[in-house]
C-alpha positions as CSV (number, residue, x, y, z in Angstrom):
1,X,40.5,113.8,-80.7
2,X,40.8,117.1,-81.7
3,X,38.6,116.8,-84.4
4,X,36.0,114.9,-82.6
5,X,36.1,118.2,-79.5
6,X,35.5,120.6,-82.8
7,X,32.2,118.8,-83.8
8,X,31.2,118.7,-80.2
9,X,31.6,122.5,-80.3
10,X,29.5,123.0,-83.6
11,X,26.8,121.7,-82.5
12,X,25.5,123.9,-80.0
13,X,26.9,127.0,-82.0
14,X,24.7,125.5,-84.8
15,X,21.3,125.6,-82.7
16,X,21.6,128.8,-81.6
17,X,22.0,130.2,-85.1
18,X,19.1,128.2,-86.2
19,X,17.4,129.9,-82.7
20,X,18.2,133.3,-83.8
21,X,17.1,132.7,-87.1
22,X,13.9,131.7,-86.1
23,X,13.2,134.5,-83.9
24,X,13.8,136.5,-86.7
25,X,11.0,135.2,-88.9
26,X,8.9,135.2,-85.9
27,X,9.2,138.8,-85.2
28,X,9.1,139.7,-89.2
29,X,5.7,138.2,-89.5
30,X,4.4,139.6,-86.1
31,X,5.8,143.2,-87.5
32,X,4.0,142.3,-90.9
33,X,0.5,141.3,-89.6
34,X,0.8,144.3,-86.9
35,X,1.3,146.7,-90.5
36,X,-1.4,145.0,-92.2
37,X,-3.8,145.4,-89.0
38,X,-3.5,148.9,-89.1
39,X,-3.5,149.8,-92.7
40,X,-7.0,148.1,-92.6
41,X,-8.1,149.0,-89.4
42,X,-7.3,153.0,-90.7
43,X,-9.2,152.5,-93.7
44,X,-12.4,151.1,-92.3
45,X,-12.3,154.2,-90.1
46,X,-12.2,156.5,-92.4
47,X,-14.3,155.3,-94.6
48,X,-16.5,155.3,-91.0
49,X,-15.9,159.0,-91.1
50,X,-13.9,158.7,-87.9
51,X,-10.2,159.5,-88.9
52,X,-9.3,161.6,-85.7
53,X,-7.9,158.7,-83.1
54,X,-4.9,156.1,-83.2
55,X,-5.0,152.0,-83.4
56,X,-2.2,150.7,-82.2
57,X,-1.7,147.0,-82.0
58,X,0.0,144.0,-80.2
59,X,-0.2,141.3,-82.2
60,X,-4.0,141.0,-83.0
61,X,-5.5,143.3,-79.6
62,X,-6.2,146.8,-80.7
63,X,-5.4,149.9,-78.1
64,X,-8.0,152.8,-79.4
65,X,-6.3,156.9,-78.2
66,X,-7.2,160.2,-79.0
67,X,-11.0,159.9,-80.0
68,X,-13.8,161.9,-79.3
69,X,-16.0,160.8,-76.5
70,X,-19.3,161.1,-78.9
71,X,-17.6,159.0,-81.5
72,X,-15.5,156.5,-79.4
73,X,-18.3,153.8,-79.3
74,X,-19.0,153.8,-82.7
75,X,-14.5,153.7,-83.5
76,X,-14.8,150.8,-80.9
77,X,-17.5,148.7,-83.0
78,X,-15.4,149.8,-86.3
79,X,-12.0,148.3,-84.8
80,X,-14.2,144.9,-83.8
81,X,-15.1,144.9,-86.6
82,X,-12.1,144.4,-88.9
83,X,-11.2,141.0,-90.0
84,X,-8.2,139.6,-88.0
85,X,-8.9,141.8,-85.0
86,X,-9.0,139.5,-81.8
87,X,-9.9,142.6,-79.0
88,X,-9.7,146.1,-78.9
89,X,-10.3,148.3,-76.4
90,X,-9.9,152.2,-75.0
91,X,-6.5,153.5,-73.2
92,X,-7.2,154.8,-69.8
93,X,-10.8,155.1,-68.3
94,X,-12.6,156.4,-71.3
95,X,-16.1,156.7,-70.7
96,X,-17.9,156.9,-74.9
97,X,-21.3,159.2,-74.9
98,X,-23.8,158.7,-77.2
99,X,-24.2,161.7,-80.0
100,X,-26.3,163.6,-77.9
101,X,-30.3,164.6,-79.5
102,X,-31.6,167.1,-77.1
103,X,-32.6,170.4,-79.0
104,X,-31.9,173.5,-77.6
105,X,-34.2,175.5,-76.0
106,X,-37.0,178.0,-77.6
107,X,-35.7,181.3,-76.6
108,X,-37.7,182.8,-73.8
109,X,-40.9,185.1,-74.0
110,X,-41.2,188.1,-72.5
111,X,-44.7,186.6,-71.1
112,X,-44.0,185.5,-67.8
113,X,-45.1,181.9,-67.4
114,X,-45.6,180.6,-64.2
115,X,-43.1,178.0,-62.7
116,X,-42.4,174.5,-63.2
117,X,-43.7,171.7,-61.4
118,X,-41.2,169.5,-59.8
119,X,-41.6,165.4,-59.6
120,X,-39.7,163.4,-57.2
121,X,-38.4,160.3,-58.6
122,X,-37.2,157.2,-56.0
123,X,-33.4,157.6,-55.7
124,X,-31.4,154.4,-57.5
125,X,-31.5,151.3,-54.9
126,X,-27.8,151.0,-53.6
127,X,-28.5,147.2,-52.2
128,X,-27.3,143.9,-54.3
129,X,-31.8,142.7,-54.2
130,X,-32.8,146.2,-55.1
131,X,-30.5,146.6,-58.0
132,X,-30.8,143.2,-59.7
133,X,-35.2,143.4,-59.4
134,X,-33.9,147.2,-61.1
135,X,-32.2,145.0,-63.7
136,X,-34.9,142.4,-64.2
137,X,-37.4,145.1,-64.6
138,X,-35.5,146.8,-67.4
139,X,-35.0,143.4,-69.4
140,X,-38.5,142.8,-69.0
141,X,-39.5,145.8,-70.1
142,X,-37.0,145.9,-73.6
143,X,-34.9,142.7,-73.8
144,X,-32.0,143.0,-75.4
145,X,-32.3,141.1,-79.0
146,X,-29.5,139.9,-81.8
147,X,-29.9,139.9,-85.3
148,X,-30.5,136.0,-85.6
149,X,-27.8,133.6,-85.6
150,X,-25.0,136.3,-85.1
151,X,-23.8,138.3,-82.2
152,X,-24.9,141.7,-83.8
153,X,-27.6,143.2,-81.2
154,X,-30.1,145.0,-83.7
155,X,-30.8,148.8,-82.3
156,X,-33.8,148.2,-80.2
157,X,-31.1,145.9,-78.2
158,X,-28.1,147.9,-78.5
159,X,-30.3,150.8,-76.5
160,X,-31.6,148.5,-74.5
161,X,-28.1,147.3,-73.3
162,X,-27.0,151.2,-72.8
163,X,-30.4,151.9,-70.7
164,X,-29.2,149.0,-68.1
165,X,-25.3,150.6,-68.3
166,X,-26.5,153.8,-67.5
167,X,-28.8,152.6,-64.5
168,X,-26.1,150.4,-63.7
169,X,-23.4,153.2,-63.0
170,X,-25.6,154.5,-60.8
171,X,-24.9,151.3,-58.3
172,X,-22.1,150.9,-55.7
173,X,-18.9,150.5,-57.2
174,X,-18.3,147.5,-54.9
175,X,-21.1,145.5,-57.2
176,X,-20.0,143.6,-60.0
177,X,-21.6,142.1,-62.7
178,X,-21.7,139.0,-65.2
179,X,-23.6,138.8,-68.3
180,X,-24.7,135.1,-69.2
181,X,-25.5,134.5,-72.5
182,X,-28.6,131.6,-73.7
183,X,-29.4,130.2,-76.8
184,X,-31.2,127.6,-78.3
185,X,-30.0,124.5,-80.3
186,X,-29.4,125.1,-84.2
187,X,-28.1,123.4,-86.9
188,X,-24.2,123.6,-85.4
189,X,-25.1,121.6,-82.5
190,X,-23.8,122.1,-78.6
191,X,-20.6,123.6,-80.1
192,X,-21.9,126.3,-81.7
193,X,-24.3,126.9,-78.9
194,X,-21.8,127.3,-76.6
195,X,-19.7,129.7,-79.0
196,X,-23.1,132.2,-80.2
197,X,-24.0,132.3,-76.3
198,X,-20.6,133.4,-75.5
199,X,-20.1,135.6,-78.0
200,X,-23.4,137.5,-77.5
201,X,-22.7,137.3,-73.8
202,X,-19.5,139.5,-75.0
203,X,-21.3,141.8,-76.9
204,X,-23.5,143.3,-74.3
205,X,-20.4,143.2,-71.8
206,X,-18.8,145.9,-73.9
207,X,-22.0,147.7,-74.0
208,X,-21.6,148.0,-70.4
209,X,-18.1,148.8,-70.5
210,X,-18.0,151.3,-72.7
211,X,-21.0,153.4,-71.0
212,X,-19.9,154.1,-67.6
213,X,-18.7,150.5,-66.1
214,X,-15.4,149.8,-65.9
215,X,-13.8,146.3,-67.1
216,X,-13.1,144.5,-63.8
217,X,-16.7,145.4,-62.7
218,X,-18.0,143.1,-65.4
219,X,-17.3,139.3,-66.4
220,X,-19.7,137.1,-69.3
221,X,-19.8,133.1,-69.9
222,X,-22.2,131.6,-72.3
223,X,-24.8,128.4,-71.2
224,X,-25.1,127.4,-75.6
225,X,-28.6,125.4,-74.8
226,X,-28.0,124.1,-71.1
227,X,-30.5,126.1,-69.8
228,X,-33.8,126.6,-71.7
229,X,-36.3,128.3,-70.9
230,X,-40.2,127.6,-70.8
231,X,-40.7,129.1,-74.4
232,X,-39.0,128.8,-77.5
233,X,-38.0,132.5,-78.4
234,X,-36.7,132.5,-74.5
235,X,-34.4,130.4,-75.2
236,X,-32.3,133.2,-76.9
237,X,-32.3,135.6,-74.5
238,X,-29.7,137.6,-71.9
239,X,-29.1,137.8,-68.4
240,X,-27.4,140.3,-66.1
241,X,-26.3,139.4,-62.7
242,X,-25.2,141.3,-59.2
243,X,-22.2,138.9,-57.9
């Protein structure tokens, strides 16, 4: 009997080493991929010429501190950009600016000139209609486009995305928004309909985010090719929403 009662009390003192041990390994490689993360994520900054912030990370989600706000978008798009990153995103309510191209003044003559003209311009609509026809317009007027079959927007689409965040910062804080990505069928089939809609849908929503909204005031979903549209390039296209 006495035998038989130690066995009995092995066995549980046996799967809680093997426990431990596993834990162990688990946290190693968590440390490991953490250190690799940032060793990479560091070096494609720099070689960005944007050394001045931190990347820290938990497990695969990056948290971006300390960067300038004229080069925080462009440290934001580095980080995404790093193989093995899932997310990143800022540390408080950082608001990035672009690199701003305004040139300074001519200095003034002594020739008096006489004085400017003033415009008025309508003030932004504060109701849900006014602000989504203010949304529809800008789309119309400068859709925002993708380089094709990825979820890179080219530049005419990544300042048309910025244009509609900066009008959009303007609205009541009470509105929120969701981005809804379309695209037509390719070669992947539904699946990878459903994943390059999403993805692009994603894309613009940091746009947004990152230029004056703030993250709860902004969801995305991708449609792949449920919805299509009356023509073929309008199939790939994006829409912004007041819910």
């Amino acid at each position: 009997m006495s035998g038989r009662r130690r066995w009995i009390l092995l066995v549980p003192i046996a799967v809680l080493v093997t426990a431990l041990l596993a834990g162990v390994v688990t946290w190693a490689q968590a440390g490991s991929l953490q250190r690799d993360l940032s060793e990479r994520t560091q070096a494609a900054l720099a070689a960005a010429g944007l050394p001045a912030g931190n990347v820290s990370f938990d497990g695969r989600d990056a948290t971006l501190t300390g960067f300038p706000p004229g080069q925080a978008l462009r440290a934001l798009e580095v980080v995404q950009g790093v193989d093995g990153v899932r997310a990143a995103k800022f540390e408080g309510d950082v608001v990035p600016m672009a690199p701003s191209t305004t040139e300074a003044p001519p200095p003034s003559s002594t020739t008096s000139s006489p004085p400017p003209t003033t415009t008025t311009t309508a003030p932004p609509p504060t109701d849900k209609a006014g602000v989504q026809a203010e949304i529809d317009r800008l789309l119309a007027e400068a859709p925002v486009t993708f380089v094709p079959d990825t979820a890179k927007l080219t530049p005419e689409g990544e300042q048309a995305a910025r244009g509609i965040a900066v009008a959009l910062a303007k609205s009541p804080e009470t509105f929120r928004y969701r981005v809804t990505g379309h695209v037509a069928r390719g070669p992947g089939g539904e699946s990878a309909a459903l994943k390059l809609s999403r993805d692009r849908a994603r894309a613009v929503a940091r746009i947004l985010t990152t230029n004056g909204l703030t993250t709860k005031r902004v969801t995305y979903r991708g449609l792949g090719d449920t919805r299509p549209a009356s023509g073929g390039e309008e199939d790939r296209r994006v829409e912004i929403t007041v819910i």
